[in-house]
MARBA-3410 file (N, C-alpha, C, O; in Angstrom, 1 decimal):
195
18.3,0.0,-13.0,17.5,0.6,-11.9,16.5,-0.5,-11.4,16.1,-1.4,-12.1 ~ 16.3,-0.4,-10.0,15.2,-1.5,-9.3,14.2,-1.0,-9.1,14.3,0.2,-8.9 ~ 13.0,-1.7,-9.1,12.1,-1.4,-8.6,11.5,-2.4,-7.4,11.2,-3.6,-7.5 ~ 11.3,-1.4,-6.0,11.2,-1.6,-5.0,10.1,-1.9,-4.7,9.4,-1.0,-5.2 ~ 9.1,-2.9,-4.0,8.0,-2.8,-3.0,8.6,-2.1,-1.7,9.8,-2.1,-1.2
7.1,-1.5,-1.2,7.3,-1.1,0.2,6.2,-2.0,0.7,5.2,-1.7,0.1 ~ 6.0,-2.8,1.5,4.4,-3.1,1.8,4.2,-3.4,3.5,4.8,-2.8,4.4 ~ 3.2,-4.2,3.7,3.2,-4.4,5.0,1.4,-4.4,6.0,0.4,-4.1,5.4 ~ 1.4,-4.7,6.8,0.1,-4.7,7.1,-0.6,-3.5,7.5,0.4,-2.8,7.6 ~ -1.6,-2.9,7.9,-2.3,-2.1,7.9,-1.4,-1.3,9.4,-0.7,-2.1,10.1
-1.5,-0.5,9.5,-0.4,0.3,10.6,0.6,-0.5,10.8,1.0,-0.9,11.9 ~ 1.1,-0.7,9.8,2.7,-1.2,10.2,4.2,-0.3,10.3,5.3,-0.4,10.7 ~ 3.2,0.8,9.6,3.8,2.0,9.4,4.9,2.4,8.5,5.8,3.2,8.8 ~ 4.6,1.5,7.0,5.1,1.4,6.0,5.2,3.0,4.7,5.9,3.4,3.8 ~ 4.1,3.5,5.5,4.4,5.5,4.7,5.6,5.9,6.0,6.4,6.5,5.3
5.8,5.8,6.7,6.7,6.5,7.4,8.0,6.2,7.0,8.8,7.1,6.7 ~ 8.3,4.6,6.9,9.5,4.2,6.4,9.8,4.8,4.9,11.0,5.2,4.7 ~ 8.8,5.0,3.9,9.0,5.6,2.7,9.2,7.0,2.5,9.5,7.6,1.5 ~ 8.7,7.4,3.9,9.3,8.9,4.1,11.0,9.3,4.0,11.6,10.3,3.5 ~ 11.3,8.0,5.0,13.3,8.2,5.3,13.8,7.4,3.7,14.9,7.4,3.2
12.6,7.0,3.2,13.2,6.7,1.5,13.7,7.6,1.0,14.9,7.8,0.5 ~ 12.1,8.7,1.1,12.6,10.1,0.4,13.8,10.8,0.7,14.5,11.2,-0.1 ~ 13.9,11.0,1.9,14.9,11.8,2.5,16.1,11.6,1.5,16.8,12.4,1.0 ~ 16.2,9.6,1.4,17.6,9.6,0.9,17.5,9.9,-0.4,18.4,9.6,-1.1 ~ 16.7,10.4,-0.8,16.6,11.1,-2.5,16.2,9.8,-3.3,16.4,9.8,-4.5
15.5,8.6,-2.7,14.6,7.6,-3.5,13.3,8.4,-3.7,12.6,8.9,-2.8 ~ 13.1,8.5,-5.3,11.8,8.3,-5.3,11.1,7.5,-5.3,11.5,6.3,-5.6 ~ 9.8,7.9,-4.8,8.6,6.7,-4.1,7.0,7.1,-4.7,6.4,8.1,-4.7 ~ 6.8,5.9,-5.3,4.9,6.1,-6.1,4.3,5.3,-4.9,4.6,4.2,-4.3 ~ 2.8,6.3,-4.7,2.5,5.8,-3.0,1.0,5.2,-4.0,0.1,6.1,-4.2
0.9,3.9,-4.5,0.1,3.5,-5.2,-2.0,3.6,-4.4,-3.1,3.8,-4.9 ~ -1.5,3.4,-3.4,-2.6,3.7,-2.4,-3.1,4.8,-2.9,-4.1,4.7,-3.5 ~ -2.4,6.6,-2.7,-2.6,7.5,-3.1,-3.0,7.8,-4.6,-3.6,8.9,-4.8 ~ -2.5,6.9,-5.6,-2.9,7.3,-6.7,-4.4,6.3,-7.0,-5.2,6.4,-7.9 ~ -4.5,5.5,-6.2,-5.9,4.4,-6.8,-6.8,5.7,-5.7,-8.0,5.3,-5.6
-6.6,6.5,-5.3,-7.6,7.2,-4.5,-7.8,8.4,-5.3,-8.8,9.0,-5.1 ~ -6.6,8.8,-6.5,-7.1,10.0,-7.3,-7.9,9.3,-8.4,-8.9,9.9,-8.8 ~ -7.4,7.6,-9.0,-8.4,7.5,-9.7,-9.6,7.4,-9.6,-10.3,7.8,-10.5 ~ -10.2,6.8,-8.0,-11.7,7.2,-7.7,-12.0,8.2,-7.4,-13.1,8.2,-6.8 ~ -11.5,9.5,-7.4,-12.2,10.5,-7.6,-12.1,11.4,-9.1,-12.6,12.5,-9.3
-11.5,10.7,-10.0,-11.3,11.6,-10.9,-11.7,10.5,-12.3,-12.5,11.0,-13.1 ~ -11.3,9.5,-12.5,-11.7,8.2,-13.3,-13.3,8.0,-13.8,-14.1,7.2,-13.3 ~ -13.5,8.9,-14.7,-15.0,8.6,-15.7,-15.6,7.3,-14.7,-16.3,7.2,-13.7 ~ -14.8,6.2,-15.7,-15.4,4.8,-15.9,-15.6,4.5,-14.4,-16.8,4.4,-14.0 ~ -14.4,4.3,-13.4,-14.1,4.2,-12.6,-15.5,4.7,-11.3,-15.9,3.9,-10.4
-15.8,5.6,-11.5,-17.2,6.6,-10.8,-18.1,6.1,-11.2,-19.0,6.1,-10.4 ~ -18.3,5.4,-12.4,-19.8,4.9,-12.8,-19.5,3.4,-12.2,-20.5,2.8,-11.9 ~ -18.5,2.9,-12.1,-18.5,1.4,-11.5,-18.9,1.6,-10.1,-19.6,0.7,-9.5 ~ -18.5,2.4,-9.5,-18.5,2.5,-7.9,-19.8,2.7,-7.9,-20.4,1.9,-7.2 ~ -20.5,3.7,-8.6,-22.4,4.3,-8.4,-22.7,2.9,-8.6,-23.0,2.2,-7.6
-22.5,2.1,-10.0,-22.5,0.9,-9.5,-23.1,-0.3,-8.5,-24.2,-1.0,-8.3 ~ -21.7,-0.2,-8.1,-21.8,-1.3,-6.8,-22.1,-0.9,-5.6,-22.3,-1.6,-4.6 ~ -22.3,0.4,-5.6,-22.4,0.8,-3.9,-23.6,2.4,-3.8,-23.7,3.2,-2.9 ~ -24.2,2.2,-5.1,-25.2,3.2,-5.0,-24.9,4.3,-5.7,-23.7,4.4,-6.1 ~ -25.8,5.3,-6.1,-25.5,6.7,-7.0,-25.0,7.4,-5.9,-24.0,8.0,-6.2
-25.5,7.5,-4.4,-24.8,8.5,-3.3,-23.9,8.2,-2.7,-23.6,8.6,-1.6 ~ -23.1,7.4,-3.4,-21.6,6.8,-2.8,-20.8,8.5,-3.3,-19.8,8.7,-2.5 ~ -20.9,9.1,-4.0,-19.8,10.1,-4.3,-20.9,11.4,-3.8,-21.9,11.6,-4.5 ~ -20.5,12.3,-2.5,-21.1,13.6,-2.2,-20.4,14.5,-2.3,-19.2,14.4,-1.9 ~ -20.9,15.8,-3.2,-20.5,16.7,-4.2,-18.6,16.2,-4.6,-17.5,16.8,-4.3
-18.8,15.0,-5.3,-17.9,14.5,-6.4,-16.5,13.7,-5.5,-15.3,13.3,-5.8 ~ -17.0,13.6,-4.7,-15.7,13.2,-3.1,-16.4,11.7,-2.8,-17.6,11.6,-2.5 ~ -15.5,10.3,-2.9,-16.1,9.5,-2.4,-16.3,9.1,-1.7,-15.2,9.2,-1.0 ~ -17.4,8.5,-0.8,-17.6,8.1,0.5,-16.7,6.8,1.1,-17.1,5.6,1.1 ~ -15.4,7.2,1.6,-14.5,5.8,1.7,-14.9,5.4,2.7,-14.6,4.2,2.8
-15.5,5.9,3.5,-15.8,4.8,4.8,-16.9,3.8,4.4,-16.9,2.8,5.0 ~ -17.7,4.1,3.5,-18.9,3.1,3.7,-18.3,2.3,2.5,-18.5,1.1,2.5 ~ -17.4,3.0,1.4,-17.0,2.0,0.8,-16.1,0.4,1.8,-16.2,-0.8,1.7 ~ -15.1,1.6,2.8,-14.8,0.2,3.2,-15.5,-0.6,3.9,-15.5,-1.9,3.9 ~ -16.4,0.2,4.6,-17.3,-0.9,5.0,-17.9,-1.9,4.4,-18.0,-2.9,5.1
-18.5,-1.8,3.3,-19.3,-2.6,2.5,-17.9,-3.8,1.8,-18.0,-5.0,2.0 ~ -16.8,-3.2,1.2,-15.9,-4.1,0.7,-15.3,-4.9,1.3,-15.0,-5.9,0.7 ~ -14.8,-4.6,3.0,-14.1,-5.7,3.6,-15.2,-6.7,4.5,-15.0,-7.2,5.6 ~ -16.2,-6.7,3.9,-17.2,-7.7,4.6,-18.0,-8.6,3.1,-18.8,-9.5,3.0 ~ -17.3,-7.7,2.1,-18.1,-8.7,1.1,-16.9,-8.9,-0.2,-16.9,-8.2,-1.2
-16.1,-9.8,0.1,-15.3,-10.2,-0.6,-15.3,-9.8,-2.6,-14.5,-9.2,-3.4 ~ -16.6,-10.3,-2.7,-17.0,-10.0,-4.2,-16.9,-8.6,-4.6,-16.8,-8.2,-5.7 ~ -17.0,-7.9,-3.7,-17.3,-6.2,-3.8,-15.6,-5.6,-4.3,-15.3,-5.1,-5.4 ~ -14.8,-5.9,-3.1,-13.4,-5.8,-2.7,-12.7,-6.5,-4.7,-11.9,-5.8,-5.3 ~ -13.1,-7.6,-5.0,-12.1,-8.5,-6.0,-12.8,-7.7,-7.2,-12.1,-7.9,-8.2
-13.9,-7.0,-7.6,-14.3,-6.0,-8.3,-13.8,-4.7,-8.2,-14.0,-4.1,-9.2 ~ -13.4,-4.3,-7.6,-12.9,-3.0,-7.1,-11.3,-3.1,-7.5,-10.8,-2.2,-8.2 ~ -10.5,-4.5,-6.9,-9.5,-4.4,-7.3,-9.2,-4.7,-9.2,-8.4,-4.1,-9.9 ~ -9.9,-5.4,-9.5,-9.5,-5.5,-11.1,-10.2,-4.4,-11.5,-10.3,-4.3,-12.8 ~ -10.5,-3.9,-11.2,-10.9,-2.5,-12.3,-9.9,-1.4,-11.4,-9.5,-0.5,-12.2
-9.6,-1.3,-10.5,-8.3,-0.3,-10.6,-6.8,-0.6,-10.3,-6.1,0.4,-10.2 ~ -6.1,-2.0,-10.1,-4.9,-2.3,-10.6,-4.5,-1.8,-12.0,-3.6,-1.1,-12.3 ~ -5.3,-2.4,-12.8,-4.3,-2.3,-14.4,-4.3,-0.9,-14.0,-3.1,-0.8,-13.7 ~ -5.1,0.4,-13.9,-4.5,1.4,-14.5,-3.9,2.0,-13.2,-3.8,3.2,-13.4 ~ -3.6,1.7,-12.1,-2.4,1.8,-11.0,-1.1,1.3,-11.7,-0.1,1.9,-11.5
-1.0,0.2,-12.4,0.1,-0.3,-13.3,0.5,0.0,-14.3,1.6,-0.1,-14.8 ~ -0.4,0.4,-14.7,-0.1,1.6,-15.9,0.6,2.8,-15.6,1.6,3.2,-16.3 ~ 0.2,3.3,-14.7,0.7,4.5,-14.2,2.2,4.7,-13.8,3.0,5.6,-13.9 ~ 2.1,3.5,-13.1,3.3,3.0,-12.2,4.6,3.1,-13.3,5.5,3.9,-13.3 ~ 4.4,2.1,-14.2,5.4,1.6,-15.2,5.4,3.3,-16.0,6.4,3.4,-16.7
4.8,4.0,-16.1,4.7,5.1,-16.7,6.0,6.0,-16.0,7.0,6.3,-16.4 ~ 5.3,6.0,-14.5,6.1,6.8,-13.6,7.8,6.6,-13.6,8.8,7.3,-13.6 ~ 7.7,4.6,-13.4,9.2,4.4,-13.4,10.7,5.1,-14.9,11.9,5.3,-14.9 ~ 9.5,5.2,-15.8,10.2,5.7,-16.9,10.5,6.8,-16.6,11.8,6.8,-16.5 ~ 9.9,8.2,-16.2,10.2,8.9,-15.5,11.4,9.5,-14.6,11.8,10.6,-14.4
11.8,8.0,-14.1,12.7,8.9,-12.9,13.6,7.1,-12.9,13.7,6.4,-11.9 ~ 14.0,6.9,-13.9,15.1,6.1,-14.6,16.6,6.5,-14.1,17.5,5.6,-14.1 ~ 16.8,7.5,-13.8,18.2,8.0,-13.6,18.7,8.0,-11.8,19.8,8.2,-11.3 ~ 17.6,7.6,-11.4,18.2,7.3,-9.4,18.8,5.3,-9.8,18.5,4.6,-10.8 ~ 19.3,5.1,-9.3,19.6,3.7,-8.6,18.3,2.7,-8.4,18.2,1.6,-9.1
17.2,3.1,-7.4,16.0,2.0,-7.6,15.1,3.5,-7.0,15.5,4.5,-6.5 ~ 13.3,3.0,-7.6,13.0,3.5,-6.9,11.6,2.8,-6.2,11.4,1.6,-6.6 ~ 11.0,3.0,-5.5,9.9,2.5,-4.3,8.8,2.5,-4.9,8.5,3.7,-5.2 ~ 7.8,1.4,-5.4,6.3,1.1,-4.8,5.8,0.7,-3.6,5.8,-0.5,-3.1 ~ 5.1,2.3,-2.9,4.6,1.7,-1.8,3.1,1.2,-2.0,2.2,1.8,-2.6
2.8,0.0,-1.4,1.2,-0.5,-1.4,1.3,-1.7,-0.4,2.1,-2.6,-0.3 ~ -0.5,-1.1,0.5,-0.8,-2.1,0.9,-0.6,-3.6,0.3,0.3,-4.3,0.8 ~ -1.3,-4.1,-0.5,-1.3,-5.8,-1.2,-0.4,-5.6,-2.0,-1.1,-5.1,-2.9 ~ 0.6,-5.6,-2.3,1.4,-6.0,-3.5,1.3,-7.3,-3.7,1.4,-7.7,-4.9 ~ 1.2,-8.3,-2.7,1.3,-9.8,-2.5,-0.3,-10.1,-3.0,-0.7,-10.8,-3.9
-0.9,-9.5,-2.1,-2.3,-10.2,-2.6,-2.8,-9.6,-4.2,-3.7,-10.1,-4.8 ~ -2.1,-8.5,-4.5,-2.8,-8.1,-5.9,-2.1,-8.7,-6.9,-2.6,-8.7,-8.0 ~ -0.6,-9.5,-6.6,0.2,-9.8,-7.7,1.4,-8.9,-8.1,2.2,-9.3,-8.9 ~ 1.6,-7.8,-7.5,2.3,-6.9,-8.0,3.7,-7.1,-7.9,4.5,-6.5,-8.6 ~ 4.2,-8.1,-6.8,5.5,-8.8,-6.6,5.8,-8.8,-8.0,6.5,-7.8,-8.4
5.5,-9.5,-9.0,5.5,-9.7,-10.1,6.7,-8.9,-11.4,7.5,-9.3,-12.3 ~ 6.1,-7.7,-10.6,6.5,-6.4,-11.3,7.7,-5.7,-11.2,8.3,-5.0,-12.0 ~ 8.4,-6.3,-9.5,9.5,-5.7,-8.8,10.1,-7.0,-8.8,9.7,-8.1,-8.8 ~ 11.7,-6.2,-8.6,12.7,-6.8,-8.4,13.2,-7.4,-6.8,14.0,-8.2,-6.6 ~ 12.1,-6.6,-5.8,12.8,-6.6,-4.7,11.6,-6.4,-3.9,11.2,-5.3,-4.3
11.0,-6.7,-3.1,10.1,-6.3,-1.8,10.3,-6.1,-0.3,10.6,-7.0,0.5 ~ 10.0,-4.9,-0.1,10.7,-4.6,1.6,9.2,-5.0,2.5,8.2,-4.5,1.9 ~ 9.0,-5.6,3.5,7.5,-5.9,4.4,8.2,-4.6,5.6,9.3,-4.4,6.0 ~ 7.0,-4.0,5.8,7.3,-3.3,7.4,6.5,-4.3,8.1,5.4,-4.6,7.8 ~ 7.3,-4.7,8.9,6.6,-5.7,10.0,6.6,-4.9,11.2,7.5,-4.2,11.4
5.4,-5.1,12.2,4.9,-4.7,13.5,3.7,-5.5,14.1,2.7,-5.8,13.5 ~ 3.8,-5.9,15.6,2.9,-6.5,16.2,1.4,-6.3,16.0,0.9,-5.1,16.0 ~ 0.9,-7.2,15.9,-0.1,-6.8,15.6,-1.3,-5.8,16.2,-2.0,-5.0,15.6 ~ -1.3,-5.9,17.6,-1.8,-5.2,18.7,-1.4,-3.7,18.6,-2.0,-2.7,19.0 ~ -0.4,-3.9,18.0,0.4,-2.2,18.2,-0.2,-1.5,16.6,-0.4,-0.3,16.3
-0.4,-2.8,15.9,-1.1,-2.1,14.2,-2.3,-2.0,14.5,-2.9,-1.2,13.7 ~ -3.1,-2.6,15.7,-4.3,-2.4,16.2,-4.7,-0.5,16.6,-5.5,0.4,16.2 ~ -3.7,-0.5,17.4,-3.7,0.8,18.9,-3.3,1.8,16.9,-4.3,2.4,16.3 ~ -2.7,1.9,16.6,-2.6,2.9,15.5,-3.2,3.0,14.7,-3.8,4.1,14.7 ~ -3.6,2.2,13.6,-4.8,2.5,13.1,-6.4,3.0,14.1,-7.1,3.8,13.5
-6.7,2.6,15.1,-7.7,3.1,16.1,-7.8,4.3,16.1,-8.8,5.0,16.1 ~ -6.0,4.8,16.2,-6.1,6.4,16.8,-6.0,6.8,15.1,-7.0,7.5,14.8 ~ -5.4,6.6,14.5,-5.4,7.1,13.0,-6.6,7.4,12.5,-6.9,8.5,12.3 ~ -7.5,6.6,12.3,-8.2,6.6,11.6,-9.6,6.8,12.5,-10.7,6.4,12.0 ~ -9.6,7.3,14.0,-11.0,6.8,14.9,-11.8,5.9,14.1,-12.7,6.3,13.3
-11.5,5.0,14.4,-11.9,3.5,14.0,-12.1,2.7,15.1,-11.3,2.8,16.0 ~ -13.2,1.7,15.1,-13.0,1.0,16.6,-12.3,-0.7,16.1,-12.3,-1.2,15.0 ~ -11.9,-1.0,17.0,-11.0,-2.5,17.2,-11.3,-3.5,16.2,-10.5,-4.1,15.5 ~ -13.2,-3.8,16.1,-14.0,-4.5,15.1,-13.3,-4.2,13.7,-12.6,-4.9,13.1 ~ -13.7,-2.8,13.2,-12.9,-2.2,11.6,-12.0,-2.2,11.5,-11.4,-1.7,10.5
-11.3,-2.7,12.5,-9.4,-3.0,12.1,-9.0,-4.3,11.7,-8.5,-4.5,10.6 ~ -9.2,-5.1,12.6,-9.4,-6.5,12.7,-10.0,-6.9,11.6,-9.4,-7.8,11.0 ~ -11.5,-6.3,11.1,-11.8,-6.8,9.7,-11.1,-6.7,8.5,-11.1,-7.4,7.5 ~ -10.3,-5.3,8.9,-9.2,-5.0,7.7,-7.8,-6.1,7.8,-7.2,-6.5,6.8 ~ -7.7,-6.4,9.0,-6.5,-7.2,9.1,-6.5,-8.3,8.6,-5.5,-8.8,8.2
-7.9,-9.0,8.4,-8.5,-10.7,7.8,-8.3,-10.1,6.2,-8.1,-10.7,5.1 ~ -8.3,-9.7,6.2,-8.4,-8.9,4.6,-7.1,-9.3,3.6,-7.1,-10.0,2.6 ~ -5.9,-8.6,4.2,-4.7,-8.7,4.3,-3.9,-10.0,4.1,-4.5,-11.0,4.4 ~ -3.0,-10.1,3.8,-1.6,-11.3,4.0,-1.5,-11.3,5.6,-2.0,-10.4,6.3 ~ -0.9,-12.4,6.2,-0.3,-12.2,7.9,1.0,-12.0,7.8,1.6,-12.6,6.9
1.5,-11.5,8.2,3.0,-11.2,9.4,3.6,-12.2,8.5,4.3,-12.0,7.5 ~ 2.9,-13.4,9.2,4.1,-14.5,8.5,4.4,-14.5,6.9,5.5,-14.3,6.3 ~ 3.1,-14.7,6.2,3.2,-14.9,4.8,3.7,-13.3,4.1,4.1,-13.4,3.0 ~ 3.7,-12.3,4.6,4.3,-11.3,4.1,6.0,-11.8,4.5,6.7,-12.2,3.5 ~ 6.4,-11.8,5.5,7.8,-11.9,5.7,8.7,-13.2,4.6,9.8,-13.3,4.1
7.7,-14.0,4.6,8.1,-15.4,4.2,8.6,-14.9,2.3,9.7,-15.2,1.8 ~ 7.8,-14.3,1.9,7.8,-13.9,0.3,8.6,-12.9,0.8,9.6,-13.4,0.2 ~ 9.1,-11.8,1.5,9.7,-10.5,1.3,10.9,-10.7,0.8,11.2,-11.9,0.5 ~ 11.8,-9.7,0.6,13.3,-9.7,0.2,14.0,-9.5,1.5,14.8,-10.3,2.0 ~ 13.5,-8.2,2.0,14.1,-7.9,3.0,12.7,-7.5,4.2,11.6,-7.2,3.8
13.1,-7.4,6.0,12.1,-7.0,6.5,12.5,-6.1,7.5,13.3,-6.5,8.3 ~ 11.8,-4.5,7.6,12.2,-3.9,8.5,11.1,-3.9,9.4,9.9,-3.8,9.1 ~ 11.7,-4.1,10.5,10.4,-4.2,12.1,10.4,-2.8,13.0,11.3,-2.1,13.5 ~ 9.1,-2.7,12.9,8.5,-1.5,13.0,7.6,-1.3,14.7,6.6,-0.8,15.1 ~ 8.8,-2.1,15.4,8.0,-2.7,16.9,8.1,-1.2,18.1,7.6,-1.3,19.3
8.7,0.0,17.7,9.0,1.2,18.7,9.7,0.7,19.6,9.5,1.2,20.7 ~ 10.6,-0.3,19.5,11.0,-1.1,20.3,12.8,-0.9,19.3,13.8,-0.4,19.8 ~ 12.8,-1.8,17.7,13.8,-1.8,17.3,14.4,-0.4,16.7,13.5,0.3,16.3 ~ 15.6,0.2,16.4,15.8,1.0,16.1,15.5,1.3,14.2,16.1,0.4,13.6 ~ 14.8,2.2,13.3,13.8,2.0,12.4,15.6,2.3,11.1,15.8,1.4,10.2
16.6,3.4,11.2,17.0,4.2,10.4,17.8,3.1,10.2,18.0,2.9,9.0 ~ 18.5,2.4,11.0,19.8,2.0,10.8,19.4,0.5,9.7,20.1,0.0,8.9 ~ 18.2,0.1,9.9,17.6,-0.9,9.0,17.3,-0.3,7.6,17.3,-1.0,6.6 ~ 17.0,0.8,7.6,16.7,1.3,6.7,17.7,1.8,5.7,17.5,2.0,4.5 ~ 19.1,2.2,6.5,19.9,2.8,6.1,20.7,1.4,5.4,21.5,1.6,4.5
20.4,-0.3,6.0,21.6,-1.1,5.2,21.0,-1.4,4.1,21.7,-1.2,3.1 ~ 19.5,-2.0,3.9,18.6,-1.6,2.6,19.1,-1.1,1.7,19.6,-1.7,0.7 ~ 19.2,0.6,1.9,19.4,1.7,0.9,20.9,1.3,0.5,21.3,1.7,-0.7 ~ 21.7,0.7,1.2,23.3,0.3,1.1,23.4,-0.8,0.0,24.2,-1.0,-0.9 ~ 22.4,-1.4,0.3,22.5,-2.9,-0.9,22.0,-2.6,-1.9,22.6,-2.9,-3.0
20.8,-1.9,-2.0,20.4,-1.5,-3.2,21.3,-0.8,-4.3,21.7,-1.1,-5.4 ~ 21.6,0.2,-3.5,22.6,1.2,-4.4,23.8,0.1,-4.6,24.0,0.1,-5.8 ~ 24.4,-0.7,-4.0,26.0,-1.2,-4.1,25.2,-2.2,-5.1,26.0,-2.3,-6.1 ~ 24.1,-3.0,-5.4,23.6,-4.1,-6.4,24.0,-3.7,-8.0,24.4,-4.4,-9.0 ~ 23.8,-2.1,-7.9,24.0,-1.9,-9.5,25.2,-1.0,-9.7,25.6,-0.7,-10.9
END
């Protein structure tokens, strides 16, 4: 069995592609989503964050992600504390999970940084969703009512276009422009025919 990256830059629209993963009966660990249960639910984890970003960073037990991101993607030191104290037990989990569901052909880690956290490491194979940048602009804006400035900071944050493609295995482009399934569908073809 493989284990897959899904990754890509901030609206590249890399959950949607792991949606038509699902469809084809791949399972998918959406690592984003689980580092978001461990800060709301993670003992240790809650006291690191009161921590670094104050005792009122968590209102009635929910944490405040906007001001976390705000504070993290402007202060590098904040962000590289944040990620080593919740990688390992996102990788923990992960390798937990893959045991789990051993009997598909491969199955998907989706995450923002795979590249910048190391996690390539772990997988056999990494898919990049690539999309213009402007167009990762206009969607995250409307996604998240965010203005141009908080995207843009998120985007310096990130790998580029290039250095994600350059490391990837494979890259599907996510321009509303190229057609999404038929890329997605030769992927799912090589994967499965590899083992």
């Amino acid at each position: 069995m493989w284990k897959v990256g899904v990754t890509g830059g901030i609206g590249s629209g890399k959950s949607y592609v792991c949606e038509v993963f699902r469809k084809l009966n791949i399972p998918v660990f959406n690592a984003d989503n689980i580092a978001r249960e461990i800060t709301e639910n993670d003992l240790q984890i809650k006291l690191l964050y009161k921590k670094l970003f104050g005792n009122n960073i968590y209102r009635s037990g929910k944490l405040n992600r906007s001001k976390v991101a705000e504070k993290v993607f402007i202060e590098d030191q904040l962000l590289k504390q944040v990620n080593q104290a919740i990688h390992p037990i996102v990788f923990e989990k992960f390798n937990n999970w893959v045991k789990e569901n051993k009997k598909y052909p491969y199955v998907i880690k989706e995450a923002a940084i795979i590249f910048e956290s190391g996690a390539e490491k772990e997988l056999d194979f990494v898919i990049t969703v690539s999309a213009p940048e402007e167009l990762r602009i206009e969607r995250v804006m409307h996604r998240d009512q965010v203005g141009r400035k908080t995207v843009k900071d998120r985007i310096l944050k990130q790998w580029t276009e290039k250095e994600r493609i350059k490391h990837a295995n494979f890259v599907i482009v996510n321009d509303e422009k190229t057609l999404l399934l038929p890329q997605i569908l030769e992927i799912h073809q090589k994967l499965t025919q590899q083992k």
